[in-house]
C-alpha positions as CSV (number, residue, x, y, z in Angstrom):
1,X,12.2,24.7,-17.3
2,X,12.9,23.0,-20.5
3,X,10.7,22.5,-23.5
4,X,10.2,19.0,-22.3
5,X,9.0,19.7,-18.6
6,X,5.1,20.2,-17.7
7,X,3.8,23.3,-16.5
8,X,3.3,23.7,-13.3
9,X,-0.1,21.3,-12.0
10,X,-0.3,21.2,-8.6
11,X,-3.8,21.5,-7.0
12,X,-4.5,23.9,-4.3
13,X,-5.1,20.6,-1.8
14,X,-1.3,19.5,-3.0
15,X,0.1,23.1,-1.8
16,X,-1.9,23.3,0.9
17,X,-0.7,19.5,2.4
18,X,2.9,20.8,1.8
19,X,2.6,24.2,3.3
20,X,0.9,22.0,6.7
21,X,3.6,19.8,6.8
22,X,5.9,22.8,7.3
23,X,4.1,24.3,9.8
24,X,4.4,21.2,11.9
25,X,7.8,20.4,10.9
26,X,8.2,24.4,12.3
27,X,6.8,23.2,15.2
28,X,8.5,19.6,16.0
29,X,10.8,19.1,19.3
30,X,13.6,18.6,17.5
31,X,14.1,20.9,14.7
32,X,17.2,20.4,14.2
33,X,16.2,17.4,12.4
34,X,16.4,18.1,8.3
35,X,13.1,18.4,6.8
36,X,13.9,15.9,3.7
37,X,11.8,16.5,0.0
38,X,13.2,13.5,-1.8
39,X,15.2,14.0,-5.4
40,X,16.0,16.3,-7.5
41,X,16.9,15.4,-11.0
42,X,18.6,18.2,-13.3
43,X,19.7,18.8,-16.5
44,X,23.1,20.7,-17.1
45,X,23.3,22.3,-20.3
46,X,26.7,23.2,-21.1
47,X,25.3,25.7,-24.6
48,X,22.8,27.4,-22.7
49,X,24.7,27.7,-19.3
50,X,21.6,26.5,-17.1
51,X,20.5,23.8,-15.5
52,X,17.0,22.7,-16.4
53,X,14.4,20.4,-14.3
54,X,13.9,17.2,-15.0
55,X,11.7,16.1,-12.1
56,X,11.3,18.0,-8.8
57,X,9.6,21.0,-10.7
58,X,6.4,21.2,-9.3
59,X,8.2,20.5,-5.7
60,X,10.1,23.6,-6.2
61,X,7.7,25.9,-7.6
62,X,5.4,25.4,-4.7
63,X,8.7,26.4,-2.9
64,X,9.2,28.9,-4.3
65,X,5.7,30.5,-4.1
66,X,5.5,30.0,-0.5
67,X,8.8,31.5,0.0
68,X,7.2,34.4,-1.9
69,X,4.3,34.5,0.8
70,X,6.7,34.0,3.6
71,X,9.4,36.4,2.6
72,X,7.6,38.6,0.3
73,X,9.8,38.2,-3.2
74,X,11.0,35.2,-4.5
75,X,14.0,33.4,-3.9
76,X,17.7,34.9,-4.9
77,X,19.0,33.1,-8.4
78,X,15.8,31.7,-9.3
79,X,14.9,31.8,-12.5
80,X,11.8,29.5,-13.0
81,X,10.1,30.0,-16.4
82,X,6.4,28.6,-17.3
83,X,3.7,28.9,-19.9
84,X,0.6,30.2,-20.0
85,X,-1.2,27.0,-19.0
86,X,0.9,27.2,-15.8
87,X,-0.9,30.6,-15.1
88,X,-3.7,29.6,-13.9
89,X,-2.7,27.0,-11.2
90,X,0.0,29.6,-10.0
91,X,-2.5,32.3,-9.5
92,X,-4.5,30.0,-7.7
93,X,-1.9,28.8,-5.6
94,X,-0.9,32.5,-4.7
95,X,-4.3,33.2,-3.7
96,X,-4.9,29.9,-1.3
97,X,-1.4,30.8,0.2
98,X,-2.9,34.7,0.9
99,X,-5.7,33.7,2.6
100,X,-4.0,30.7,4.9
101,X,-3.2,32.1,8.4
102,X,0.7,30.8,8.6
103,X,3.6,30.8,11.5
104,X,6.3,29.5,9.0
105,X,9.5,31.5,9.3
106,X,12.1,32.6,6.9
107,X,14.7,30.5,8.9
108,X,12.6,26.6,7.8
109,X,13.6,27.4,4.2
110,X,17.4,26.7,5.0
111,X,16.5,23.2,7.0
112,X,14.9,21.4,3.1
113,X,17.1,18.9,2.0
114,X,17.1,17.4,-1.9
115,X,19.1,15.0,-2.7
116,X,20.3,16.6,-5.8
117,X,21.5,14.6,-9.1
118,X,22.7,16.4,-12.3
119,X,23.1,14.8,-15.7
120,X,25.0,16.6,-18.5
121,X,23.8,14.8,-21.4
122,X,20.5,15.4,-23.2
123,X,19.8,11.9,-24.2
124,X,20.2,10.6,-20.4
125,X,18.0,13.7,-19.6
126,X,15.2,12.3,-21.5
127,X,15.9,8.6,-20.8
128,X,15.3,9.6,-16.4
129,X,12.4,12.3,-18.1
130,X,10.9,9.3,-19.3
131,X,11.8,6.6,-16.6
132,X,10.2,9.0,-14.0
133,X,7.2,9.7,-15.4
134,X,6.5,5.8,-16.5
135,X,6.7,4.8,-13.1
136,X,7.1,8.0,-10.8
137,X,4.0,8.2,-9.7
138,X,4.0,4.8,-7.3
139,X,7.1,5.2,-6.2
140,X,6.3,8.4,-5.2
141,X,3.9,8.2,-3.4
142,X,5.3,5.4,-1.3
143,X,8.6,7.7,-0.6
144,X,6.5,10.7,0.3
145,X,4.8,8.8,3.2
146,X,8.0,7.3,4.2
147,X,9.5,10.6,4.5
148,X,6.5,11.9,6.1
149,X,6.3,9.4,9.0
150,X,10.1,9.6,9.2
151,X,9.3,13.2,9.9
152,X,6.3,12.5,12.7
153,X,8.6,10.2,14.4
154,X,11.0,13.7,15.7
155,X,7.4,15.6,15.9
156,X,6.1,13.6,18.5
157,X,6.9,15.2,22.4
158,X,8.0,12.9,24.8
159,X,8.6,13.0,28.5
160,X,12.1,12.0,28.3
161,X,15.1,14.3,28.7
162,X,16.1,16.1,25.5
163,X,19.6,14.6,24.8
164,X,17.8,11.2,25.3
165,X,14.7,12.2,23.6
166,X,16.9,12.9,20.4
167,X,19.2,9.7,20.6
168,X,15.3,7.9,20.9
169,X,14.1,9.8,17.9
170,X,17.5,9.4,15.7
171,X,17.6,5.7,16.8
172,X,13.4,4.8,16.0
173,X,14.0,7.0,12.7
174,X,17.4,4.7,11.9
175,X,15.8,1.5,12.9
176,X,12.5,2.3,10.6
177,X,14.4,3.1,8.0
178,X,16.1,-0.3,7.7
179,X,12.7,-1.8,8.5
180,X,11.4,-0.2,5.1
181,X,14.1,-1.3,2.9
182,X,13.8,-4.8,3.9
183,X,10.0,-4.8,3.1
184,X,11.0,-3.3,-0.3
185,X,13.1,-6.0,-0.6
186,X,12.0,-9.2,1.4
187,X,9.1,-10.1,-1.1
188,X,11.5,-9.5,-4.3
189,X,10.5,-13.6,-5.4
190,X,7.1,-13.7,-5.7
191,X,4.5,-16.3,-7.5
192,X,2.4,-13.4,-8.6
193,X,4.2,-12.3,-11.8
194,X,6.5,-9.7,-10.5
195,X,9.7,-9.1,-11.5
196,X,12.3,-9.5,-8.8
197,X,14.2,-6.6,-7.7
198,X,10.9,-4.7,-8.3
199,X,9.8,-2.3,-5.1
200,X,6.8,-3.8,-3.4
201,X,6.0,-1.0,-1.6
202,X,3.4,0.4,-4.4
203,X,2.1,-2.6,-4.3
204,X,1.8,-3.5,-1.1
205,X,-0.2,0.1,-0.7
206,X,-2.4,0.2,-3.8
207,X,-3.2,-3.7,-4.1
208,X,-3.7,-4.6,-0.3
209,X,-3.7,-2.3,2.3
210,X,-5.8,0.7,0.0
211,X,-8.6,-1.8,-1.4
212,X,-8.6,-4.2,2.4
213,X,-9.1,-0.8,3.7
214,X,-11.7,1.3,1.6
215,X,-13.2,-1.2,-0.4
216,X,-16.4,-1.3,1.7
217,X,-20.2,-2.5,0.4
218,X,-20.4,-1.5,-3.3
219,X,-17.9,1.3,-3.2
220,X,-14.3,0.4,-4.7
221,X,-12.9,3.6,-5.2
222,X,-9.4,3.5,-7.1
223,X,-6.0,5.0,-5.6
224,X,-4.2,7.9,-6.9
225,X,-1.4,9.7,-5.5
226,X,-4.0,12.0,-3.6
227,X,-6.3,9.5,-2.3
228,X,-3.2,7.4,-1.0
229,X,-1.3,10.5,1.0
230,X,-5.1,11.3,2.2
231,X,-5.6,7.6,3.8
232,X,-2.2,6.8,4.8
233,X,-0.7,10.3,5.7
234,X,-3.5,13.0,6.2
235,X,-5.5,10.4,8.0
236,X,-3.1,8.9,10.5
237,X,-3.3,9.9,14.0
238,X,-0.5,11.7,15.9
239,X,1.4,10.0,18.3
240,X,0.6,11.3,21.7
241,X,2.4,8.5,24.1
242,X,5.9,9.1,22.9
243,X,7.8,8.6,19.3
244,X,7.8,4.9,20.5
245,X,4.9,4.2,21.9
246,X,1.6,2.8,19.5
247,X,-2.0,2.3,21.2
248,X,-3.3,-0.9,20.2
249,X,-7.7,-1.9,19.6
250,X,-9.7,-4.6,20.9
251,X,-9.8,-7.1,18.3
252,X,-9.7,-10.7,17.9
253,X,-5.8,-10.6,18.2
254,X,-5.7,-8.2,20.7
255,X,-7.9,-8.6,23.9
256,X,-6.1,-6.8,26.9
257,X,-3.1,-4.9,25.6
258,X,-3.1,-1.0,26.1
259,X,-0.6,0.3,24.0
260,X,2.9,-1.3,22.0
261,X,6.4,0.4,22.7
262,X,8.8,-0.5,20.0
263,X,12.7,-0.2,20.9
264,X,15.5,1.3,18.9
265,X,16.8,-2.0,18.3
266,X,13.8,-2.7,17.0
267,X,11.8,-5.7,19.9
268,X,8.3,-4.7,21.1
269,X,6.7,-5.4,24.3
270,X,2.9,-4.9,24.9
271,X,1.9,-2.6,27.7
272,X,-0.7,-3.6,29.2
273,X,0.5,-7.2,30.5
274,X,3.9,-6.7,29.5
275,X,4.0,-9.7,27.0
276,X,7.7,-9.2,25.1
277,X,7.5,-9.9,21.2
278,X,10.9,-9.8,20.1
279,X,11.1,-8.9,16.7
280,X,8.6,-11.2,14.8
281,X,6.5,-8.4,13.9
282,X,3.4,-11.0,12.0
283,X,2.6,-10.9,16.1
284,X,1.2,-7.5,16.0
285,X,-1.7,-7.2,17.2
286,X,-2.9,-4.8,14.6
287,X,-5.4,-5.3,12.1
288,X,-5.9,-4.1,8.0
289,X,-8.7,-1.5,8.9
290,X,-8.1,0.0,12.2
291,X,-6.6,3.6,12.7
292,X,-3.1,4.1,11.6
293,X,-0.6,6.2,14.2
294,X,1.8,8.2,12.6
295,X,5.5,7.6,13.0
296,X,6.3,4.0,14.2
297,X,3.0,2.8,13.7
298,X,2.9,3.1,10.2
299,X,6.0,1.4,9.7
300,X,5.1,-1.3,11.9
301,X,1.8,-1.2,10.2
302,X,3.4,-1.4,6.5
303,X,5.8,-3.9,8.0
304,X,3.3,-6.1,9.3
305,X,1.1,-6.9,5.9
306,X,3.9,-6.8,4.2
307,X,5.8,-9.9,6.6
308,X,2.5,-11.2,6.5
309,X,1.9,-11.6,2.8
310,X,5.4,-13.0,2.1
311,X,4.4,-15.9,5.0
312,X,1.4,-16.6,2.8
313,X,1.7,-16.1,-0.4
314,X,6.0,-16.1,-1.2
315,X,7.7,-18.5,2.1
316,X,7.3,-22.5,1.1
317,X,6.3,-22.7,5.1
318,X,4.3,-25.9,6.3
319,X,1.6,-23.9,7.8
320,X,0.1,-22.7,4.4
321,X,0.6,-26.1,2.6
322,X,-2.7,-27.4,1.3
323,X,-3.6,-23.5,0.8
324,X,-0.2,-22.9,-1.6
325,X,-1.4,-25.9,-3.7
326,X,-4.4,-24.5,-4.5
327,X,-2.8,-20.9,-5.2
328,X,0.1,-22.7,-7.5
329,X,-1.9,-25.4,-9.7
330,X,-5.2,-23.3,-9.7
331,X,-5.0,-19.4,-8.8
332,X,-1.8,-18.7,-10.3
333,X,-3.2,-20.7,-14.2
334,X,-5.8,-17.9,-13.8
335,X,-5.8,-14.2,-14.8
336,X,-3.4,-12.1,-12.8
337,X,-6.5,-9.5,-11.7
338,X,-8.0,-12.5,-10.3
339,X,-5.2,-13.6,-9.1
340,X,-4.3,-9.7,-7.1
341,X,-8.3,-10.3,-5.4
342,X,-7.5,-13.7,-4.2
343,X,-4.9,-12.7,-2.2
344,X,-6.7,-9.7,-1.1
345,X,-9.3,-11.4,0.2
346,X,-6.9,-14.2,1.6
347,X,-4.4,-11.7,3.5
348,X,-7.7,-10.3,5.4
349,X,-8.6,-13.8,5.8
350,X,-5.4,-14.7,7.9
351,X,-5.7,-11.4,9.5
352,X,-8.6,-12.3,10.7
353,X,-8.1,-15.6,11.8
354,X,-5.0,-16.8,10.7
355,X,-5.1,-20.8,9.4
356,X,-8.2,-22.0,11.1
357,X,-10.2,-23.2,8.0
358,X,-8.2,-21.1,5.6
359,X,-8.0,-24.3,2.8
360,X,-11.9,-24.1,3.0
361,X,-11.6,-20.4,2.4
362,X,-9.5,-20.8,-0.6
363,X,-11.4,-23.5,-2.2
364,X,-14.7,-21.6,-2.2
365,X,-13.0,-18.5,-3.1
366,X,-11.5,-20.2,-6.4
367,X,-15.2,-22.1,-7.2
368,X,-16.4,-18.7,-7.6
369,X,-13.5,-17.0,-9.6
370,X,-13.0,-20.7,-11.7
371,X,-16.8,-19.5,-12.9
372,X,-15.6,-15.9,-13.7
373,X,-12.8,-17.5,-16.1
374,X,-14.7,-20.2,-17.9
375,X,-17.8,-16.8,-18.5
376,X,-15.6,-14.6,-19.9
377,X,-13.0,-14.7,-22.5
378,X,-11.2,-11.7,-21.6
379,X,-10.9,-11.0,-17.8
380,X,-10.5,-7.1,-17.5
381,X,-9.3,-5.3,-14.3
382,X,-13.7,-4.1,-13.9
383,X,-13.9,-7.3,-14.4
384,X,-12.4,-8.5,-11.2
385,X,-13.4,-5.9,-9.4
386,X,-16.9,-6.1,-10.4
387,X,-17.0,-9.7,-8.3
388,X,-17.4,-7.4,-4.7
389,X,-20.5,-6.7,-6.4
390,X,-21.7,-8.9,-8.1
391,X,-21.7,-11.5,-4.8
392,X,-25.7,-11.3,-3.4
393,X,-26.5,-8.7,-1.3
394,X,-25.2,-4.9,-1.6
395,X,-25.5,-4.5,1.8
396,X,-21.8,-6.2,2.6
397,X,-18.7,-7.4,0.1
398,X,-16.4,-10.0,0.6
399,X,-14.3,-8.0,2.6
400,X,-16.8,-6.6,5.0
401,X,-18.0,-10.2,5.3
402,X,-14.2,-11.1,6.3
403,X,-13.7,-8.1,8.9
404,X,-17.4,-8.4,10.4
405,X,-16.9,-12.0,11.3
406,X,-16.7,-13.7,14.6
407,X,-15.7,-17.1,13.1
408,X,-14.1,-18.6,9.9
409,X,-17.8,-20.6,9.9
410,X,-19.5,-17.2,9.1
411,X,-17.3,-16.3,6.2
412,X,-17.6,-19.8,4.3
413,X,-21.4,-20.4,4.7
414,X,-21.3,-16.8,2.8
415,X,-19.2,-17.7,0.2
416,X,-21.1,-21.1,0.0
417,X,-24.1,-19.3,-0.6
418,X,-22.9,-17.8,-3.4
419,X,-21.9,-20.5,-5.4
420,X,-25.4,-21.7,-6.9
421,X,-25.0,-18.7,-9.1
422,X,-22.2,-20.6,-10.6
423,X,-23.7,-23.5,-11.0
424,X,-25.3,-22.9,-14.2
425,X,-21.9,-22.5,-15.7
426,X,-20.1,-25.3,-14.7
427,X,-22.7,-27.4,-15.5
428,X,-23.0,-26.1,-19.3
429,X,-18.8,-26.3,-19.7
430,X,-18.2,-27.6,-22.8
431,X,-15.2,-26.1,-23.2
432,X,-12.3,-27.8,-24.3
433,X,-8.8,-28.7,-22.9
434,X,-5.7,-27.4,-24.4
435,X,-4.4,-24.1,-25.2
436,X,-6.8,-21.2,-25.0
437,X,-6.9,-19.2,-21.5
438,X,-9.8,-21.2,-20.6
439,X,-8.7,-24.6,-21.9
440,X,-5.3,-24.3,-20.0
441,X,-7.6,-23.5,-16.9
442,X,-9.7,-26.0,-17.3
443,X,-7.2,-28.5,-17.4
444,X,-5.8,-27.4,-14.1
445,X,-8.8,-28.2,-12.0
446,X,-9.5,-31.5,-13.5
447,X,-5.7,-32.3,-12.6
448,X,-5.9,-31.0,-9.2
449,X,-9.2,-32.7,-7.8
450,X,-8.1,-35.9,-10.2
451,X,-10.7,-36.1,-12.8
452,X,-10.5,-37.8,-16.2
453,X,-13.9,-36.4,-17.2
454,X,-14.5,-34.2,-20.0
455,X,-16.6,-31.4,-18.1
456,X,-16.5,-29.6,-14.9
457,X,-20.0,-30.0,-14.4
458,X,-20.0,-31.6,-10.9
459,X,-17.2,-29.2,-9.8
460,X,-19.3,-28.3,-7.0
461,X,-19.9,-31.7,-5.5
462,X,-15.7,-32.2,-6.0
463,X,-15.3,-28.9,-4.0
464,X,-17.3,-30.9,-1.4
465,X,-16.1,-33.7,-1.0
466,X,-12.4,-32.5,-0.6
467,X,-13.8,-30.1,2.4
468,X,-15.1,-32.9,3.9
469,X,-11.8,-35.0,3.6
470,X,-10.2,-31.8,4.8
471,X,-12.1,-31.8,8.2
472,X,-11.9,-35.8,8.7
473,X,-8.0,-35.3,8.8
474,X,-7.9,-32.4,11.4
C-alpha cells in the first residue's frame, strides 16, 4: 500500500456480507461458475519493484483475512502493509471472522476473479486515485449488486437437467447482462441536467427506486453504499421457482397472475393465464415497493423503472403530451432538487395508474413546488426534501398517499388540499420578472397559463380553470 492509499476501513457488517456471499457462492448448483469481485486498479513502480493499490485495497484485505481464517496463515506473496489506524478495524475483523461458524473451503479462493488493470506511471496513478474516489462510491454500489444478482441467477436450483440447467443459467446471466447496459445507456439524453454518456444506474437507485421505496411518513432516510446493498441485495428474496421464474403480487396491475418466467432470449409470459409479453418490459406487472427477487427479478425490476422513466420523462411520446409541457416550460425553469421530487412522485404516479388524470397530478404537484420557489431564495437539497413533511398530516407523505390509493381522485383531492397553505404566497408575489431565480420562474408560469398580469396572485383559480378545460376535452 502506498502513501496515498487509505487504511484499511471496512466495517465488521461489510466483512461479514462478503464472507455470506461466499458461503452461498460455496454452495450454488453450479460452481463452476466464476465468483466475479469487479476491478482492480494497480500501480507498478518500476524504482521500488512493487506494485501498489490504487483501488481494490479494502476488497483484498478482507481477502486476505478470511483466507487467514480459512487456511490458517495468509496468502503466499502477499505483502500488504498498513498503519496503525488500520489496526483496529483488522483486529476487529479477525475477531468477527473467529467467532462466525463457516463451511468455506480452501478450494473457493481459486474461483475469485478481478479484472486486473496496471498503470506504470505515477501521475495516471493519482489521476484513477482521484477519479475513483470522486465518483467510486455510486458506481460501486450499482456494479456490486449487478454482480451479486448475476451471481444468484447460477445459485438458484432448478428442476431441469444439469447440462440444461447451466445453458439456462449462462443464457438468463448473458441476456441480463445486455439488459443492464442498455439501462445504463437508454436514458443517456435526459431534460434533467445530466450529462449524456453519464451511468444512470446510480441514479436510477439513489433518486427513484431508494426514496419511492423507503421514503415512508416522515422518515426520509438518505442512501449510502450500506443502506443500498442492505435494501436491494441483503433484502431481496431468493428465487425458489427456478433462475427464470419471478412470483408476481396482487396489485392494481396485476390481478390473477401467479408467477413471470423470463426466457433467455429475453420475452416473458405470465403463469397464471399464460398472457405472453414479448419484450416490452414497462408491462410488468411489478410495482416500486413490493419485494424484490433476486436474480432475474432484480434486473427486470431495475429494467422496468428504468424503461419506465425514459417513457415519461426522456421519449417525446404522445401519451405524456400535456404532462411534458408542464415539466419543460415549468418544472425544468425550477431548481433541479425540485425538479429530482417531481419526477419521483410522478414515476410512482404512472406506476400507479399510468395516464389516467396524470396532467391534473402534475399541475397540483407544480402549484405547490411554484410556492416553495417564489418562498425561498435558495432551494437546498433539505429543502426539497423537507416538502414530504411539510404537506398536512404526519401520518402519510406524498408517496404513501400515491401507493395507498385506489384511484387518481384520492391522490389529487390530497394534493388539493394542500394548496391553501400556498395561497398566502401567491397572493403576496410581488416579485418581479426578469433575471433572478425567482424572476425567470415567474415568468414561466405567466407564459404557460397566458397571463399578462404582473402577479401570480390568482394562480390558484388559473390552475383551475385549466383542470376544468382538461376534463371537458376527455
Amino acid at each position: 500500500m502506498d502513501t496515498y492509499q487509505r487504511g484499511f476501513v471496512w466495517s465488521e457488517e461489510q466483512v461479514s456480507i462478503l464472507h455470506d456471499e461466499l458461503v452461498a457462492y460455496a454452495h450454488a448448483p453450479t460452481p463452476d461458475v466464476p465468483y466475479y469481485m469487479g476491478t482492480l486498479l494497480l500501480h507498478e513502480c518500476a524504482e521500488k519493484r512493487k506494485r501498489f493499490i490504487i483501488d481494490g485495497q479494502q476488497r483484498m484485505t478482507a481477502l486476505c483475512l478470511l483466507y487467514q481464517q480459512v487456511v490458517g496463515c495468509f496468502p503466499a506473496g502477499q505483502d500488504l502493509r498498513y498503519s496503525r489506524s488500520s489496526a483496529g478495524a483488522i483486529s476487529a475483523a479477525l475477531r468477527l471472522l473467529k467467532t462466525t461458524p463457516s463451511s468455506i473451503k480452501p478450494s473457493i479462493f481459486g474461483k475469485i476473479h478481478f479484472t486486473v488493470i496496471i498503470v506504470s506511471d505515477v501521475d495516471m496513478a493519482f489521476s484513477f486515485f482521484d477519479t475513483q474516489n470522486s465518483r467510486g462510491v455510486r458506481l460501486e454500489t450499482t456494479d456490486l449488486l449487478k454482480a451479486f444478482h448475476l451471481r444468484a441467477i447460477a445459485q438458484c436450483s432448478g428442476s431441469r437437467p444439469q447440462e440444461s440447467q447451466k445453458s439456462l443459467i449462462h443464457g438468463l446471466q448473458d441476456h441480463c447482462a445486455k439488459r443492464w447496459e442498455i439501462m445504463q445507456k437508454e436514458t443517456e439524453k435526459r431534460p434533467d441536467g445530466q450529462k449524456d454518456g453519464v451511468d444512470f444506474a446510480p441514479r436510477l437507485f439513489e433518486l427513484f427506486l431508494w426514496r419511492a421505496r423507503r421514503w415512508q411518513a416522515n422518515k426520509r432516510p438518505l442512501p449510502d453504499q450500506a443502506r443500498l446493498l442492505d435494501e436491494f441485495q441483503r433484502q431481496t428474496w431468493p428465487a425458489e421457482q427456478g433462475p427464470d421464474t419471478v412470483p408476481l403480487y396482487q396489485s392494481r396491475t396485476n390481478i390473477r397472475a401467479r408467477s413471470l418466467a423470463l426466457s433467455e432470449q429475453g420475452g416473458m409470459i405470465l403463469h397464471g393465464n399464460q398472457i405472453t409479453l414479448g419484450m416490452d418490459v414497462e408491462q410488468l406487472p411489478f410495482s416500486l415497493r413490493q419485494p424484490i427477487q433476486q436474480g432475474v427479478g432484480f434486473f427486470l425490476y431495475a429494467d422496468k423503472y428504468a424503461k419506465l422513466y425514459q417513457n415519461i420523462f426522456v421519449d417525446q411520446s404522445d401519451r405524456y403530451t400535456y404532462f411534458r409541457r408542464i415539466l419543460d416550460e415549468l418544472i425544468l425553469k425550477n431548481q433541479k432538487y425540485i425538479i429530482e421530487i417531481f419526477q419521483l412522485a410522478s414515476l410512482m404516479y404512472v406506476d400507479q395508474f399510468g395516464e389516467e388524470s396524470l396532467d391534473e397530478f402534475a399541475l397540483r404537484l407544480e402549484f405547490l413546488f411554484g410556492e416553495i420557489r417564489l418562498s425561498h431564495d435558495r432551494i437546498a437539497k433539505e429543502t426539497a426534501q423537507k416538502f414530504f413533511s411539510d404537506l398536512q398530516g404526519d401520518e402519510l407523505n406524498l408517496l404513501d398517499v400515491i401507493t395507498q390509493a385506489s384511484h387518481p381522485r384520492q391522490v389529487n383531492i390530497y394534493l388539493k388540499s394542500q394548496a391553501k397553505s400556498c395561497r398566502e404566497t401567491y397572493r403576496q408575489d410581488q416579485t418581479p420578472t426578469g433575471s433572478t431565480v425567482k424572476g425567470r420562474y415567474k415568468k414561466a408560469v405567466l407564459k404557460f397559463f397566458g397571463k399578462e398580469t404582473t402577479s401570480l396572485a390568482e394562480k390558484e383559480a388559473w390552475v383551475e380553470a385549466e383542470i376544468e378545460k382538461l376534463h371537458a376535452e376527455r
